[in-house]
C-alpha positions as CSV (number, residue, x, y, z in Angstrom):
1,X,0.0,0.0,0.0
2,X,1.6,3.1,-1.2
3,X,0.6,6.3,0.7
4,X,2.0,9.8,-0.1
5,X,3.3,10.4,3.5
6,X,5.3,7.4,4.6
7,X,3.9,6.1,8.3
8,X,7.7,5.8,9.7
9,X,11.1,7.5,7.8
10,X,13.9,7.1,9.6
11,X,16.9,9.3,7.6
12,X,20.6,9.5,8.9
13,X,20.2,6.7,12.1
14,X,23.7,6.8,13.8
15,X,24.3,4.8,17.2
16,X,27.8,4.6,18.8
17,X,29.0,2.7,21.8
18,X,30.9,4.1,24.4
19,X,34.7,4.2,23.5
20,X,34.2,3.0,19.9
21,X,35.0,5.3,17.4
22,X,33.3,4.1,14.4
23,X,29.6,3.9,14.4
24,X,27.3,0.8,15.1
25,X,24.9,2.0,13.0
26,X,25.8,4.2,10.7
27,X,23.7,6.5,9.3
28,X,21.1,4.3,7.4
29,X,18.0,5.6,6.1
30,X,14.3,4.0,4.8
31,X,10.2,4.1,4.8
32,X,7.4,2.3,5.9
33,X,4.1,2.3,3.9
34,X,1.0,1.5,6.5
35,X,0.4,-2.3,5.3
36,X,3.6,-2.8,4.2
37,X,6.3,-5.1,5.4
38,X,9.9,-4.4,5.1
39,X,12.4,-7.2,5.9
40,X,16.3,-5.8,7.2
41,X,18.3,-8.3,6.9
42,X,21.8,-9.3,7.7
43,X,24.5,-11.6,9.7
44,X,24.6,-11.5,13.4
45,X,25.8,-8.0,14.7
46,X,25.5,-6.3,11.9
47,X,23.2,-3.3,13.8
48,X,19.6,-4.9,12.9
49,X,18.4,-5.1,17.0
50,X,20.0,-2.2,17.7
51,X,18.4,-0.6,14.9
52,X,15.1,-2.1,16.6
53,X,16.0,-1.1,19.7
54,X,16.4,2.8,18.8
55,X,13.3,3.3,17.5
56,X,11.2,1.8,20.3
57,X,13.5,4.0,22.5
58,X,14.9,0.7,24.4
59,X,19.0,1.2,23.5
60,X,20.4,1.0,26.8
61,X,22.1,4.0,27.3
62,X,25.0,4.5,28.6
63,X,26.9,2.8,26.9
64,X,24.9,2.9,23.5
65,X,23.8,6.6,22.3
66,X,22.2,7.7,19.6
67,X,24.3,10.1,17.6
68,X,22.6,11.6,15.0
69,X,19.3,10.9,12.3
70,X,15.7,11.3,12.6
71,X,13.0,8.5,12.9
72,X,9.6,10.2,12.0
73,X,6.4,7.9,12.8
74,X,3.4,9.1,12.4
75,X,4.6,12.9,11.4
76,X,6.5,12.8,15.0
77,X,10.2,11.8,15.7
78,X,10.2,9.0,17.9
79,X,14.4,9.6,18.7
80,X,13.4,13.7,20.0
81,X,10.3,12.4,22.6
82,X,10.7,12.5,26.0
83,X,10.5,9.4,27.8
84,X,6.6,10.2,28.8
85,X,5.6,10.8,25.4
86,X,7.2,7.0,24.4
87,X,5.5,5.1,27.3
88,X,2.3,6.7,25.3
89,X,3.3,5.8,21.9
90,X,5.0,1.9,22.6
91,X,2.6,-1.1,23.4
92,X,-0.1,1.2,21.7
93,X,0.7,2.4,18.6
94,X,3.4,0.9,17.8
95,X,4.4,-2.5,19.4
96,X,7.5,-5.0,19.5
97,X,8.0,-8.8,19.1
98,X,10.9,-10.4,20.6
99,X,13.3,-13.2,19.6
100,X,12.8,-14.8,22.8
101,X,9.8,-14.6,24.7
102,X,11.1,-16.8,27.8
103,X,13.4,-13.7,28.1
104,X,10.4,-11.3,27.5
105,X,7.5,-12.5,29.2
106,X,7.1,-12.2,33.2
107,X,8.2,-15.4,34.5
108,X,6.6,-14.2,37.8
109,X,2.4,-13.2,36.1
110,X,0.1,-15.1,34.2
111,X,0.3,-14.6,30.7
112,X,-3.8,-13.4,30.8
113,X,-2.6,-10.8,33.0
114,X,0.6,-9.7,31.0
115,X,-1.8,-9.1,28.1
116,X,-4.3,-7.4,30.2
117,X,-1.9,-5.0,31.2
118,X,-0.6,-3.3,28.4
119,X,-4.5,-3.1,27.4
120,X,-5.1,-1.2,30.7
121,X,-2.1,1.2,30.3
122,X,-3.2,2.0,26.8
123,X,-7.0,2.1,26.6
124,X,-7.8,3.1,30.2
125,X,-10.3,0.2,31.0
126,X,-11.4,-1.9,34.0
127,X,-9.7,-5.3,34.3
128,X,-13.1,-7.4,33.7
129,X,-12.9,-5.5,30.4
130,X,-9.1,-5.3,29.8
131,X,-9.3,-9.6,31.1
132,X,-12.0,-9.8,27.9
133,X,-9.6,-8.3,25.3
134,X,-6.8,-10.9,26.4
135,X,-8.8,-13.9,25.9
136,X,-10.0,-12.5,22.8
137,X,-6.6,-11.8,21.4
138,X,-5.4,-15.6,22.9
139,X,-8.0,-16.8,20.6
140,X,-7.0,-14.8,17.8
141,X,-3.5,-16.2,18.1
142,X,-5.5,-19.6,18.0
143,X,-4.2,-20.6,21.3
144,X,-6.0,-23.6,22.1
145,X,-8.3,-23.6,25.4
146,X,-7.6,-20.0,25.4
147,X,-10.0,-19.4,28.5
148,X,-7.6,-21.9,30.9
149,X,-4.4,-20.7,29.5
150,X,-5.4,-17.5,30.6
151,X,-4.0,-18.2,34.3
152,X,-1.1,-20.3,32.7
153,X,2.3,-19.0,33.3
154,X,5.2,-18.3,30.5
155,X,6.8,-21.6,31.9
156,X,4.0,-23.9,31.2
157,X,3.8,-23.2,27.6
158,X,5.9,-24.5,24.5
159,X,8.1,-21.9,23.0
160,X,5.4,-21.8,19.5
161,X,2.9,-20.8,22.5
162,X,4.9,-18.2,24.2
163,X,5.5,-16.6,20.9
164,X,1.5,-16.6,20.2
165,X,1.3,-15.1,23.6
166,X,3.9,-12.2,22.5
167,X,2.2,-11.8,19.0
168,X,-1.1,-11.9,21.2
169,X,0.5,-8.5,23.8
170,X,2.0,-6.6,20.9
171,X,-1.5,-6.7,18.5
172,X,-3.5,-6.1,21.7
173,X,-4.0,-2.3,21.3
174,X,-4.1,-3.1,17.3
175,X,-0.8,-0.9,16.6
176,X,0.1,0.9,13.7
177,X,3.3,-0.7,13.4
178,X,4.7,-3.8,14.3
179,X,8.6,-4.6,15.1
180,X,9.5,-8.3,14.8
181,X,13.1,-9.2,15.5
182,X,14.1,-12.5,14.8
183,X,10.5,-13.9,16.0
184,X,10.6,-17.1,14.7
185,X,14.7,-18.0,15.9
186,X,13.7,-20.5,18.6
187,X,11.5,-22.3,17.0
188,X,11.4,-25.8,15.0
189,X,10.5,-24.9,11.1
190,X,6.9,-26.6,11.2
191,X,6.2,-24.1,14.4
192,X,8.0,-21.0,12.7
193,X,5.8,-21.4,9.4
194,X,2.9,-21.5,11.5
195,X,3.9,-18.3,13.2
196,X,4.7,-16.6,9.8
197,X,1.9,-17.5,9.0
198,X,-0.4,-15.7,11.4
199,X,1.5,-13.1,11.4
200,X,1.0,-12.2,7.8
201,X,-2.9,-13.2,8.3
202,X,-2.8,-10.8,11.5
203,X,-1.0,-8.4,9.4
204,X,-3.3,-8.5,6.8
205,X,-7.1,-7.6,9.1
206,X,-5.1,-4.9,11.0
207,X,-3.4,-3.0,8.1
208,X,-0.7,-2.3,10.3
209,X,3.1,-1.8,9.2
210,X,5.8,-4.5,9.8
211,X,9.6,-4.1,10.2
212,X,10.6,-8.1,10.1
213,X,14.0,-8.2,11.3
214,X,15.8,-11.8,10.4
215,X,19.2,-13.6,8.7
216,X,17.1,-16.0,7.2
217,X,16.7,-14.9,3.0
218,X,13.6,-17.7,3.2
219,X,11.5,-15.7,5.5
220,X,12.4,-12.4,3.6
221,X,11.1,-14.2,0.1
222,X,7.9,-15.2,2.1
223,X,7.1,-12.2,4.0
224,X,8.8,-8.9,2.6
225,X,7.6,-6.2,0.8
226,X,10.6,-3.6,0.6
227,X,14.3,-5.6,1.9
228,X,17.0,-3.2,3.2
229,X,20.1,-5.0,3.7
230,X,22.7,-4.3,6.3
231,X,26.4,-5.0,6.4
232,X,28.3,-3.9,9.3
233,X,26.1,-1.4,10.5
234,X,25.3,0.0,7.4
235,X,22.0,-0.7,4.6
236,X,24.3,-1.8,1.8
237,X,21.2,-3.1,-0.9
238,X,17.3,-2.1,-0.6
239,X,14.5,-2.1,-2.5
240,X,11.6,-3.8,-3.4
241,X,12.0,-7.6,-2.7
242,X,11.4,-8.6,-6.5
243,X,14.1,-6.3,-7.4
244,X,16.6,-7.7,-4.6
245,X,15.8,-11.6,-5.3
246,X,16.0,-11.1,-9.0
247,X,19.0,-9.3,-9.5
248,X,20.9,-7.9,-6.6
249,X,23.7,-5.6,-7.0
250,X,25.6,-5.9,-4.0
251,X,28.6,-8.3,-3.4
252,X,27.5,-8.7,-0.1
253,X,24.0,-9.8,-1.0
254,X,24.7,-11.8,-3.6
255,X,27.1,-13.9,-1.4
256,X,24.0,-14.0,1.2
257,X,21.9,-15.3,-1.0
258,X,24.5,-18.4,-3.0
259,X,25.2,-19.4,0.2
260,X,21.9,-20.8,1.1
261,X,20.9,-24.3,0.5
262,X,18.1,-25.7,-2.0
263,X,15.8,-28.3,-1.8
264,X,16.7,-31.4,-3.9
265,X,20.0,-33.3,-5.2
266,X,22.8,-30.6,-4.9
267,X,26.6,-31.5,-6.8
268,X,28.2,-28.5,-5.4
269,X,29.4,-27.3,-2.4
270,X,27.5,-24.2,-1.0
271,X,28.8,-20.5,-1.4
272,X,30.7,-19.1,1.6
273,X,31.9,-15.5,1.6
274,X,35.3,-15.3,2.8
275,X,36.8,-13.4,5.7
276,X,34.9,-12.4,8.2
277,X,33.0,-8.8,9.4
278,X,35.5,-6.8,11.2
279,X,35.1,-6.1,14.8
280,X,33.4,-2.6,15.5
281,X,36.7,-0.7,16.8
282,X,38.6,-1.8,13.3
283,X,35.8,-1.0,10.7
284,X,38.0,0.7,7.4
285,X,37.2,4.6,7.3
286,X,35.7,3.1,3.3
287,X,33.4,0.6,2.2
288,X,33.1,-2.3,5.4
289,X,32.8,-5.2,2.9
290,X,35.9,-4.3,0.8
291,X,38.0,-6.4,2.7
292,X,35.9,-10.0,1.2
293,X,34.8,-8.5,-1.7
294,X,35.7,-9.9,-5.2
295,X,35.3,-6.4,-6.8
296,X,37.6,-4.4,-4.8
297,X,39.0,-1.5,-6.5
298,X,41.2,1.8,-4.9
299,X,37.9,3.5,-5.0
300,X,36.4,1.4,-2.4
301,X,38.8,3.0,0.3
302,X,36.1,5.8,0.4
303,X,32.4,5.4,1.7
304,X,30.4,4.0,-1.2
305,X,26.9,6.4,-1.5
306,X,23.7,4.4,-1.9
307,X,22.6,5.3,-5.6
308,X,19.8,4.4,-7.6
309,X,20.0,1.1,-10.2
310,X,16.5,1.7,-11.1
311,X,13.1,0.4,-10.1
312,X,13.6,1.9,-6.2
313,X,16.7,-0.4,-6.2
314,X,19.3,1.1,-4.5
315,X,22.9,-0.2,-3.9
316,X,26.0,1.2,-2.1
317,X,28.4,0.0,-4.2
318,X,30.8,1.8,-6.6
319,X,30.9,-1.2,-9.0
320,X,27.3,-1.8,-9.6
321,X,25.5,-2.5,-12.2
322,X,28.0,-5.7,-11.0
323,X,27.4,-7.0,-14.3
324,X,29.2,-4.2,-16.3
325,X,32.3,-4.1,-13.4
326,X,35.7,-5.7,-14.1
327,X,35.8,-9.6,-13.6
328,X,35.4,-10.3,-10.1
329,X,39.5,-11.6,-8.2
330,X,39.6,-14.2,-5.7
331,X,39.3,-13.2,-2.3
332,X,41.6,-15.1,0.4
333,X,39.8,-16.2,3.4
């Protein structure tokens, strides 16, 4: 759904750790349509929690500070409210799911009250009422027996369970825009499609935006609408997930994506990109992936923009279109 005012447009997002001279996140920008999901995607560390985590206003600072950018949701920026004017805004209208909900539920309260809580925070009601909307949303999640597991606690639910129960909090107040990071990580594939799966129905009655943060290329081809993706703290590849899948322009992302198995007889070994992602205190002053990349050139010792290849494809690379660059060296591991 394409609206002239995007809901969320965060422009410029820096975040720096304490004693670390290069940034995090580095100044990475992109919109959110209302209905529309975008996928950010990346390896482990590469700034896709903390991006998250900035925009619900949970970086825990010190050491982590937010050093420059906006994040407008709604017409407001989310990184200039006071901490008041948050608590108003997150678990109503705009909610987050985490990776691990043993870590995120209240060991210590029944999950019926959990859910009933954030609906009293938000909308103001008695807990008969605010009781009613949790077993409603329980059922919605298609929890079965949903009136008993009510006065169950986190630890007497699987893990697909606990994850309905999050799913169940963070649509409780029916937000305008939905975080997700990594919510299907625990989980054994049957239970993750399953999840996916009502999340995109959820998605679908509510109309409300989805960030889905993940590493896994098989959720993003199932779920995303716009992919940005992120390379040591920086969006290296977005645009519309077509675009990306069909002909991506990055190094990086095409390495991502031949290095992930098929279904069927396979004669060759899988893709691995050699190297590794340097450590945040030795990121190069130029492009981050230069160091593994098969196209590296002098020019890459200076920050590659991102620039249009067409079709809302943009790519922060100084060699693409990759198909009209130099032939490609071998990289040492």
């Amino acid at each position: 759904m394409k609206s002239d005012t995007p809901l969320l447009d965060v422009r410029d997002l820096s975040i720096r750790v304490a004693g670390v001279k290069p940034l995090l996140v580095d100044g990475i920008s992109f919109a959110l349509d209302p209905g529309q999901t975008l996928c950010i995607v990346g390896e482990s560390g590469c700034g896709k929690s903390l991006t998250s985590l900035a925009l619900m206003g949970l970086l825990q600072t010190p050491p982590l500070s937010i050093t420059g950018g906006t994040a407008r949701f709604a017409g407001r920026d989310l990184l200039t409210m006071t901490r008041q004017e948050l608590g108003h805004v997150r678990g109503d209208r705009m909610a987050m799911i985490f990776q691990e909900p043993m870590s995120s539920l209240n060991p210590a309260l029944k999950i019926g009250e959990q859910i009933a809580e954030a609906v009293r925070r938000h909308k103001g009601v008695g807990r008969d009422a605010a009781r009613a909307r949790a077993l409603q949303m329980l059922e919605r999640v298609r929890i079965p027996a949903a009136a008993r597991r009510l006065d169950a606690y986190p630890h007497e639910l699987s893990g697909g369970m606990r994850q309905r129960v999050m799913i169940a909090m963070a649509l409780a107040n029916d937000p305008e825009l939905l975080i997700a990071d990594e919510p299907t990580t625990a989980l054994d594939v049957t239970i993750q499609a399953q999840i996916l799966d009502l999340m995109r129905e959820l998605q679908a009655e509510t109309g409300a935006a989805m960030i889905l943060i993940t590493h896994d290329l098989g959720v993003v081809a199932e779920m995303a609408d716009q992919v940005a993706v992120m390379y040591a703290g920086r969006i290296v590849e977005k645009g519309p997930v077509a675009q990306i899948f069909d002909d991506p322009q990055h190094p990086y992302t095409i390495g991502l994506m031949s290095s992930m198995p098929s279904l069927g007889a396979r004669a060759d070994r899988l893709v691995t990109i050699p190297g590794v992602v340097p450590q945040a205190a030795d990121m190069p002053a130029g492009c981050r992936f230069a160091s593994r990349c098969p196209f590296r050139s002098g020019i890459c010792d200076t920050v590659p923009p991102l620039s249009s290849v067409g079709n809302g494809h943009d790519v922060a690379c100084f060699h693409a279109p990759l198909e009209q660059a130099p032939r490609p060296k071998a990289v040492s591991a």
